[in-house]
C-alpha positions as CSV (number, residue, x, y, z in Angstrom):
1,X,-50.8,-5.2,80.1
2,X,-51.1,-4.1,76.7
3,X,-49.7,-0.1,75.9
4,X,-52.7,0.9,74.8
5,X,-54.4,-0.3,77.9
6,X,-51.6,1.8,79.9
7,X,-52.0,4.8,77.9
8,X,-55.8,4.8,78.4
9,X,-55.6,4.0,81.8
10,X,-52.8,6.5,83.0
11,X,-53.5,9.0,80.5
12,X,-50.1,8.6,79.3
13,X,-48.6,8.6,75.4
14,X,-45.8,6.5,75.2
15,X,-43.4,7.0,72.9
16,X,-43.3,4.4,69.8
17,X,-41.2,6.6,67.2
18,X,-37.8,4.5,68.0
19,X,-39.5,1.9,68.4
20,X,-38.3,-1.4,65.9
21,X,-36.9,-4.9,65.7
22,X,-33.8,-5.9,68.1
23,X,-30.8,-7.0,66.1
24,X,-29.5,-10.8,67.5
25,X,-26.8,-11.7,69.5
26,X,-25.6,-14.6,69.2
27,X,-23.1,-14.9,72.2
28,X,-25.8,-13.7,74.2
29,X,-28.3,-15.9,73.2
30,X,-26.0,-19.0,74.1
31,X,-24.7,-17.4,77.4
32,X,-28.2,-17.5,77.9
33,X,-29.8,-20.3,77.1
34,X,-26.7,-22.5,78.6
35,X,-28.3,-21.7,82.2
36,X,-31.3,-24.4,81.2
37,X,-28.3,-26.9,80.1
38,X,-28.2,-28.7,83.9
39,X,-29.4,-32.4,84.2
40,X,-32.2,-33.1,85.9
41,X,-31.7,-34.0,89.7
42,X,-33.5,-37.3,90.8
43,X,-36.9,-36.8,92.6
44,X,-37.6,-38.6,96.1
45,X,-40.1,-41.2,96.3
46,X,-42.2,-38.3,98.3
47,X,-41.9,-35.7,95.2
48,X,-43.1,-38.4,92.8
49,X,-45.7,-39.6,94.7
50,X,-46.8,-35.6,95.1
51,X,-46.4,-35.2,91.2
52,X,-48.3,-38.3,90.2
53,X,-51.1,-37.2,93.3
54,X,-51.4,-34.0,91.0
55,X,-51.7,-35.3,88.1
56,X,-54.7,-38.0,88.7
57,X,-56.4,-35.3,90.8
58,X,-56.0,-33.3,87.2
59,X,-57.0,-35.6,85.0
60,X,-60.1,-37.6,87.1
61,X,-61.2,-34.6,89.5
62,X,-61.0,-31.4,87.5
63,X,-60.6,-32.5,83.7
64,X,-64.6,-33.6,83.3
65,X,-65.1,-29.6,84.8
66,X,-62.8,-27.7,82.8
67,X,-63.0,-29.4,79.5
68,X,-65.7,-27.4,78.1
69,X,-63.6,-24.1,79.9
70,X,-63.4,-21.1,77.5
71,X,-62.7,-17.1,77.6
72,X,-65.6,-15.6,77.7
73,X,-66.1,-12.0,76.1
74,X,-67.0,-8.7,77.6
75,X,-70.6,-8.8,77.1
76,X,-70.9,-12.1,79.0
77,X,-68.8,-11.0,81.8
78,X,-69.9,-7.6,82.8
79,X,-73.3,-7.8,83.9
80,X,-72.2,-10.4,86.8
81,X,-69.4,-8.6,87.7
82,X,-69.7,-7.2,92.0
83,X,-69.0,-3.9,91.6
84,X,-68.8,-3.6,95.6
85,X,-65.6,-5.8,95.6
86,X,-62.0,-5.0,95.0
87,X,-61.0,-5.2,91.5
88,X,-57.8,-6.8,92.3
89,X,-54.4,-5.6,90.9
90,X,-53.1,-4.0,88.8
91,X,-56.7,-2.0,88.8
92,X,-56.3,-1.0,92.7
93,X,-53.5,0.8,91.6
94,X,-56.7,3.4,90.3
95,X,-59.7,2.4,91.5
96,X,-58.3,2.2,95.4
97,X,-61.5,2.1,97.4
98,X,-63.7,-1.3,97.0
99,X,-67.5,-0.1,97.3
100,X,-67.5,2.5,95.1
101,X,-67.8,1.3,91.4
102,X,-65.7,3.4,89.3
103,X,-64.5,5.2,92.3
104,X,-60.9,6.7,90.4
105,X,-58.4,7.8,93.1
């Protein structure tokens, strides 16, 4: 969620005055990045028959429906939307009651 989408939502300012750019550290950034430094543990015959399953069903099943897949903008969106359905979360968090389009808590 973006922090101007908070603050309009919550009707909240946050404050951005000490806000700025974090200075590196290097120690920490090794210490970190050494947990992804593990070799990769052999799969089963069972996990790589699952993984290869996934992939041709991704490629030869859903690839020819999803190619042309794109965002689609506001205006295109809204007027199909079912405004008697839950909005899902993080929005339930205001608008609690399903049924009652722009219902605020």
């Amino acid at each position: 969620m973006e922090i101007t989408q908070f603050e309009n939502d919550t009707s909240q300012e946050v404050d951005r005055s000490k806000w700025g750019l974090t200075i590196p550290n290097i120690e920490a950034a090794y210490l970190s990045l050494s947990k992804y430094a593990k070799s990769t543990p052999p799969l089963d015959e069972r996990k790589t028959d699952a993984i290869n399953l996934a992939f041709d069903w991704m490629t030869k099943h859903f690839q020819p429906f999803m190619c042309d897949s794109r965002v689609k903008t506001v205006d295109e969106v809204l007027p199909k939307l079912d405004l008697r359905t839950s909005p899902g979360f993080p929005w339930t968090r205001k608008y609690v009651r399903s049924g009652f389009a722009g219902a605020e808590t």
